[in-house]
C-alpha angles and dihedrals in degrees: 000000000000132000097340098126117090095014098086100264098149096044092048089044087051099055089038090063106039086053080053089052079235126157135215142048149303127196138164117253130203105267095051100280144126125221110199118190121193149164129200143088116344092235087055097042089051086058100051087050094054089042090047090055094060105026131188118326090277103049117087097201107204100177130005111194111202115201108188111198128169116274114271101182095225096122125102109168135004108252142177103234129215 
């Protein structure tokens, strides 16, 4: 949450996580915030989560809520959703 709309969140995260061979999704949610869901290895992943807590130069990233679950496989691609 923060200011993460409008600063090029998604497409950051986006490129953050291909260049991690990381699969999965980011979209935008009502209350200025950003959910990112993703699958891969733990060390990648790790990183994702410390680069998610700072953004790209515009954001200003107040709280950053991490969620680990057991790897399910669904995931294909990496996508900015809509």
């Amino acid at each position: 949450t923060g200011s993460v709309q409008g600063v090029f969140y998604r497409a950051s995260t986006f490129e953050k996580a291909q260049g991690l061979n990381l699969l999965g999704w980011v979209k935008n949610l009502p209350g200025n915030s950003v959910e990112i869901v993703a699958e891969g290895p733990r060390y990648s992943l790790e990183e994702l989560v410390a680069w998610a807590k700072v953004g790209p130069p515009d954001a200003v990233v107040d709280t950053c809520d991490v969620v680990w679950k057991e790897y399910v496989g669904q995931l294909r691609t990496f996508s900015i959703e809509y």
